[in-house]
Backbone bond lengths (Angstrom), bond angles and torsions (degrees), N, CA, C in turn:
res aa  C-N    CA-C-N  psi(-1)  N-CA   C-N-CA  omega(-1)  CA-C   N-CA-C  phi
1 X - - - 1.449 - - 1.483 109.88 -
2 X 1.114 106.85 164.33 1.767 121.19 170.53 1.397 127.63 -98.28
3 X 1.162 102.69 153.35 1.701 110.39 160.62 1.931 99.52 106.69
4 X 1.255 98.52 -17.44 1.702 114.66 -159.58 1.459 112.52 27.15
5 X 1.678 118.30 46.91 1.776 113.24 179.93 1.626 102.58 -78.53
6 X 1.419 133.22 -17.10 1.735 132.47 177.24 1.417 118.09 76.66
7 X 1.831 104.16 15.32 0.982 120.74 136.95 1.294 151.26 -53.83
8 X 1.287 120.59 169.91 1.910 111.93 153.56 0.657 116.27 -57.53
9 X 1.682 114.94 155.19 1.488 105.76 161.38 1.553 122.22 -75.30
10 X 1.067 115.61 159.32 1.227 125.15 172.43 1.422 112.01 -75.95
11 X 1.704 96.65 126.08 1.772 113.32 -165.43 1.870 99.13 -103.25
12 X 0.624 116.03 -109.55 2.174 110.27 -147.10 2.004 87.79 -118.39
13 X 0.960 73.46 151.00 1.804 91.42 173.78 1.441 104.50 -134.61
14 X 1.627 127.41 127.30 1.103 144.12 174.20 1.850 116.32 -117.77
15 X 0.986 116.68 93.06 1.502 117.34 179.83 1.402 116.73 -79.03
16 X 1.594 130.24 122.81 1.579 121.14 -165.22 1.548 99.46 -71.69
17 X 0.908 120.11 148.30 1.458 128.72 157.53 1.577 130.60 -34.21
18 X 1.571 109.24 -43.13 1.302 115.89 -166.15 1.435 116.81 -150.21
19 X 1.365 107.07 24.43 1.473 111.54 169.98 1.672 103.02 -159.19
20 X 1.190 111.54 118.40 2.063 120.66 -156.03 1.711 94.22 -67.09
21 X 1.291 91.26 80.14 1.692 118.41 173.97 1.735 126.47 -98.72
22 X 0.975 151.84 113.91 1.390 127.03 162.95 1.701 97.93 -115.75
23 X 1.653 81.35 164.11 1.679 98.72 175.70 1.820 88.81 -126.81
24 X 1.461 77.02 142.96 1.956 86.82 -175.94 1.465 94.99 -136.79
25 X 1.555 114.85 128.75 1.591 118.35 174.10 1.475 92.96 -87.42
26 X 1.153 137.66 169.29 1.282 164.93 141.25 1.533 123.13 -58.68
27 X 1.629 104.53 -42.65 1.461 100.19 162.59 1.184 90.48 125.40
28 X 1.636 132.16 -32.15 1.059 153.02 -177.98 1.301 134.22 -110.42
29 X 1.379 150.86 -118.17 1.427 125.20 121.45 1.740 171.17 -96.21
30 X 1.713 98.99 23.09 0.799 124.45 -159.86 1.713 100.52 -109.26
31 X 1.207 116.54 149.34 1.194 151.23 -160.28 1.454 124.36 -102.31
32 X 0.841 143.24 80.13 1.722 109.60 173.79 1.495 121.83 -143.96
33 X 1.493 116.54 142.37 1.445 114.49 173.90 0.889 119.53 -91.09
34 X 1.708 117.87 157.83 1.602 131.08 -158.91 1.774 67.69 -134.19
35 X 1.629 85.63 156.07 1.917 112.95 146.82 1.762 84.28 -109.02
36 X 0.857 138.03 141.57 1.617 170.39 -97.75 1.645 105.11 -169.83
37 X 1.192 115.13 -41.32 1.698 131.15 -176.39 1.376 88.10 -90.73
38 X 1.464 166.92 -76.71 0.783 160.81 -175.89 1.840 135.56 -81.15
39 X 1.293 93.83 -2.29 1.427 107.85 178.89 1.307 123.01 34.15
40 X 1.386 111.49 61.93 1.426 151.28 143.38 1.385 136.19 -58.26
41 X 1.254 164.96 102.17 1.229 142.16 156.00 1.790 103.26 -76.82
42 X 1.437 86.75 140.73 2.055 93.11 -165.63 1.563 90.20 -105.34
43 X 1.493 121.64 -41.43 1.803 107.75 166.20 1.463 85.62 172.74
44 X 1.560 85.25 171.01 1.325 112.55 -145.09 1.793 98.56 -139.67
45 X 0.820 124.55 126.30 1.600 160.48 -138.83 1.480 122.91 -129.61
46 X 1.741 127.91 109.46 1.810 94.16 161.03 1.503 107.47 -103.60
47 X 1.266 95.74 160.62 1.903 106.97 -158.65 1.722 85.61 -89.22
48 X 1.518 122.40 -1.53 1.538 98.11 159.59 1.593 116.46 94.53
49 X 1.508 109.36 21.63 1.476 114.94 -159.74 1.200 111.05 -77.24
50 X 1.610 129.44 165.11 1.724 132.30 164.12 1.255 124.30 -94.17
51 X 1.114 115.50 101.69 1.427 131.99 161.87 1.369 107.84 116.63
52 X 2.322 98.74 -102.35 1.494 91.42 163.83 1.366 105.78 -123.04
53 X 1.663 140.97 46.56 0.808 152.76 -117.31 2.054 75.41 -99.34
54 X 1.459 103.89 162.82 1.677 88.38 157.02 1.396 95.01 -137.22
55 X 1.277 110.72 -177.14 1.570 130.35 173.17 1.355 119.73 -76.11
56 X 1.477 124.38 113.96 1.338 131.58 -167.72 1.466 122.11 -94.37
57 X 1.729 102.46 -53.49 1.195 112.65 -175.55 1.451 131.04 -147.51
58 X 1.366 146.11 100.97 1.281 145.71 -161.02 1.343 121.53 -107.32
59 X 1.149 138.81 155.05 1.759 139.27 -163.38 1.418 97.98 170.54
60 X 1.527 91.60 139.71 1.576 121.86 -178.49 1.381 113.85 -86.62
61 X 1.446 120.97 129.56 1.048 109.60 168.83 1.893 115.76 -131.34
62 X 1.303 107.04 -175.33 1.794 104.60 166.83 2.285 94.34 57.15
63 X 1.689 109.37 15.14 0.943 92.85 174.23 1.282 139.68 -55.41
64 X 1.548 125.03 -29.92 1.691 110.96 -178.19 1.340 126.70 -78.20
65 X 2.039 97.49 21.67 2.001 92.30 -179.35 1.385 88.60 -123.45
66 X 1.292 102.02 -172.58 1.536 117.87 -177.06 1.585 111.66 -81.58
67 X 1.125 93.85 -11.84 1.832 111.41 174.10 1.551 118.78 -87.95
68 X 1.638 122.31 18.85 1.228 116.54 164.26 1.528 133.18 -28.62
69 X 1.110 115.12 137.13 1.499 101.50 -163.89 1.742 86.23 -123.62
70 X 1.318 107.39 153.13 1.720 119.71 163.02 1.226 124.00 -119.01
71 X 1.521 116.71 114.72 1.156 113.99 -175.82 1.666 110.21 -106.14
72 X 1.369 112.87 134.03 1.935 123.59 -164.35 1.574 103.54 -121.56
73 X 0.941 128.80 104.73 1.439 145.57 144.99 1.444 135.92 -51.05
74 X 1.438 127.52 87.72 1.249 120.55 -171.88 1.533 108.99 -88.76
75 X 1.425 112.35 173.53 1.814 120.01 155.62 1.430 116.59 -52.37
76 X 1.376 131.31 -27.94 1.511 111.28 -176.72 1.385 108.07 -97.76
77 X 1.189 128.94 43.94 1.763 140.24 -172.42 1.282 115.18 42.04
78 X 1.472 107.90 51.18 1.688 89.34 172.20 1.519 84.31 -131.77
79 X 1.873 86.00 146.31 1.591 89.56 169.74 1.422 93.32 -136.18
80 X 1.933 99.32 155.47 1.487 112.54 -164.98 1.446 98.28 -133.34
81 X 1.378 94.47 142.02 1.693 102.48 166.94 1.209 107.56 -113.91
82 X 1.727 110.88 151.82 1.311 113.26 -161.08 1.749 91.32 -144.65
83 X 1.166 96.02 137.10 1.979 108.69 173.45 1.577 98.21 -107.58
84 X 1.341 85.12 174.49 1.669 116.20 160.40 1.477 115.22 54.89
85 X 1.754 96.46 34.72 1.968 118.16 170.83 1.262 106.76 -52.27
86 X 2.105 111.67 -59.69 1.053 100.38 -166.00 1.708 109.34 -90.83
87 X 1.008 131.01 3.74 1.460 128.02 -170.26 1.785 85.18 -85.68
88 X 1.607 127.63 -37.89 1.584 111.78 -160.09 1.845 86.47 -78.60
89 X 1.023 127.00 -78.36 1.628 120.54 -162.66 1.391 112.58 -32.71
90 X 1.696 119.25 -60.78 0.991 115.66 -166.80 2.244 113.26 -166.21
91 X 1.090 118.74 114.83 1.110 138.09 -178.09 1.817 117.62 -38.02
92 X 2.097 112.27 -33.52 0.778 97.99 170.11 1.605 118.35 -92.61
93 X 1.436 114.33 -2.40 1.010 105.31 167.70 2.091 141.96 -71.50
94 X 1.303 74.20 -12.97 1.751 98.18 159.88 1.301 114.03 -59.23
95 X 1.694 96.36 -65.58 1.704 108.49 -178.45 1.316 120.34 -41.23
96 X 1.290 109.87 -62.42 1.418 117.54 -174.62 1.327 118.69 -75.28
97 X 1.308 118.17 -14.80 1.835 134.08 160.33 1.679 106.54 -64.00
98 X 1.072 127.17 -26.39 1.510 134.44 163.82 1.676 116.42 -79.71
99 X 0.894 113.33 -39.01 1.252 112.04 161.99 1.772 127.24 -106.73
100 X 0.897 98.99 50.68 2.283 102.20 151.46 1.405 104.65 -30.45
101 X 1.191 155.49 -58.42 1.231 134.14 -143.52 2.169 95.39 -84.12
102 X 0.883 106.39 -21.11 1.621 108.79 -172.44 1.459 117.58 -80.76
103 X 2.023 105.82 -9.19 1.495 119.72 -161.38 1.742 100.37 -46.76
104 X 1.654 110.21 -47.84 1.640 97.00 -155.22 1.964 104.91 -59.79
105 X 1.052 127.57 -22.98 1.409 129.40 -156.67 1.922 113.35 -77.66
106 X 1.588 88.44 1.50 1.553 114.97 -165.11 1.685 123.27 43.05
107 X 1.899 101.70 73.44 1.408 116.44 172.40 1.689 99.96 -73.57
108 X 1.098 133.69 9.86 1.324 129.89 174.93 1.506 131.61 -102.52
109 X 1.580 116.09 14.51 1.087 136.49 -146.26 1.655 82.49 -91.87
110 X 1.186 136.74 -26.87 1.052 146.71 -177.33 2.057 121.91 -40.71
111 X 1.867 86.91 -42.50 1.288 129.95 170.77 1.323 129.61 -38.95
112 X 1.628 84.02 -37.63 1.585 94.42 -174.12 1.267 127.29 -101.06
113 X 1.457 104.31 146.17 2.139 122.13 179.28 1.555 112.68 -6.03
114 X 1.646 107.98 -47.50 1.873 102.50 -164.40 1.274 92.93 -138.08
115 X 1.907 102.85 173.44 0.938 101.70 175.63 1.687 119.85 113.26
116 X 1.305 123.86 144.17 1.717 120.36 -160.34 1.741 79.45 -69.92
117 X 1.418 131.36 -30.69 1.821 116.27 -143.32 1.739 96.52 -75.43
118 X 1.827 118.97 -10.97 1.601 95.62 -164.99 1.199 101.72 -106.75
119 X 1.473 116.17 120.03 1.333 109.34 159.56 1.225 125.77 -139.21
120 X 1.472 94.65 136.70 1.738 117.50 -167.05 1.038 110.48 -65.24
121 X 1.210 105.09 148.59 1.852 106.85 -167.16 1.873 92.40 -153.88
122 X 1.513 109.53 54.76 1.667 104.69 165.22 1.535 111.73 -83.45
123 X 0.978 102.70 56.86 1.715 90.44 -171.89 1.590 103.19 -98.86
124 X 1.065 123.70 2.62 1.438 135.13 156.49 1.700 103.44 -157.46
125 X 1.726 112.84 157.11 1.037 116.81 -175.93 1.214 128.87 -128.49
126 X 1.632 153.26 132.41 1.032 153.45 -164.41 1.375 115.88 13.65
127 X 1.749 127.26 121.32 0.936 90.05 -175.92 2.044 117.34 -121.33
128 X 0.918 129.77 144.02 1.556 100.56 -173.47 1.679 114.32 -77.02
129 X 1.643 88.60 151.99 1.811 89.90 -164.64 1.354 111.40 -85.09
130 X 2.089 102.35 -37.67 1.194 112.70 -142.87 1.755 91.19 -160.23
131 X 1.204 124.56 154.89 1.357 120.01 154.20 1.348 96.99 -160.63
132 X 1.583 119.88 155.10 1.625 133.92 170.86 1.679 96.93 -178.40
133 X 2.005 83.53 148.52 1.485 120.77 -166.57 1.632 87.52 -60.34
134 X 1.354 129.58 121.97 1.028 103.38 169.63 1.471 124.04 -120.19
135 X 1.866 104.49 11.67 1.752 131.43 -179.26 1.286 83.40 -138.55
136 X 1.476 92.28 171.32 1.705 116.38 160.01 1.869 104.43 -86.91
137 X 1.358 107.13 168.13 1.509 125.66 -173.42 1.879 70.33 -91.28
138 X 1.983 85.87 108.41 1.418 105.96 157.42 1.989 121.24 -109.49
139 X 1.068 107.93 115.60 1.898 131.75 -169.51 1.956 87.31 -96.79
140 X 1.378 95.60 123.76 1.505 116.65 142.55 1.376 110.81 -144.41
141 X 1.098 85.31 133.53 2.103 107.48 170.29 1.695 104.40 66.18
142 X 1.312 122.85 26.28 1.154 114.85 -161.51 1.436 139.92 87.05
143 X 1.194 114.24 7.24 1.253 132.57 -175.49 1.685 107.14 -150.82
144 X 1.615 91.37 155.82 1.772 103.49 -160.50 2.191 75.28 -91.88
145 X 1.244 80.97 154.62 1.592 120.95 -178.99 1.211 110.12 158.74
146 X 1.414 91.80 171.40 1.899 122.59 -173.10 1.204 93.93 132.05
147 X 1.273 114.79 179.74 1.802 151.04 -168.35 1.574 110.45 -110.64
148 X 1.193 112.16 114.79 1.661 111.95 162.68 1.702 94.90 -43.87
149 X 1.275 110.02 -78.14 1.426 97.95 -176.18 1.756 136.85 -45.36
150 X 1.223 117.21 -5.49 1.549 125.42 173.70 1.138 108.68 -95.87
151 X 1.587 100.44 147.24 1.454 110.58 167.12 1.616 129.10 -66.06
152 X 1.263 126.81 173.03 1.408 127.05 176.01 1.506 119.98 -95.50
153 X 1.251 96.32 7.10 1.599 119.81 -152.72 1.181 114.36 83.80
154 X 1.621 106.49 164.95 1.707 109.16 172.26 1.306 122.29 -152.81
């Protein structure tokens, strides 16, 4: 591996569409969003895995409402969807996740570290919507991998 920090590795990165969001896996099971424009982490999450399963794959969806949903893909085939990202970090980031067409005028200022516009709103936190096995626990060479999207053979 690279970088030699003696860290995890670095697992899936999902950038929202319309509000300067990332989702960063850990590699392992932990979760967490950055605002990206301000280089923030807004919170940090475990996606809830079995055993030593790690985090494979993440993607945004239902992005142009305030109801973005995140869906996280581990090695033992389960994938989970999870609501209420942007309602736990922060309230205007909902807002301005509903409106994309207003992005250039910076409705996201909300986002940021200081200031009357950020306000935290952890008063509950991510929540999961949904989860199911949706592969078998696929092993090569001794280690869990494969693709949500690949087959198991057939």
């Amino acid at each position: 591996g690279g970088g030699g920090g003696g860290g995890p590795p670095l697992g899936p990165l999902a950038f929202h569409s319309y509000a300067p969001l990332l989702v960063v896996g850990d590699g392992r099971d932990a979760v967490a969003l950055w605002n990206y424009e301000e280089g923030l982490r807004l919170l940090t999450f475990s996606n809830r895995n079995r055993g030593g399963a790690r985090l494979s794959a993440g993607l945004w969806v239902n992005e142009p409402g305030a109801d973005s949903l995140l869906l996280t893909g581990a090695t033992d085939g389960v994938l989970r969807v999870w609501g209420g990202l942007l309602e736990a970090c922060d309230g205007a980031a909902a807002e301005a996740a509903a409106r994309p067409s207003e992005r250039r005028g910076g409705p996201y200022a909300g986002l940021s570290g200081g200031g009357a516009g950020f306000r935290q709103r952890q008063l509950w936190g991510p929540r999961l919507v949904t989860a199911c096995h949706v592969a078998p626990d696929l092993v090569t060479g001794g280690r869990a991998g494969g693709s949500l999207a690949g087959g198991a053979g057939g």
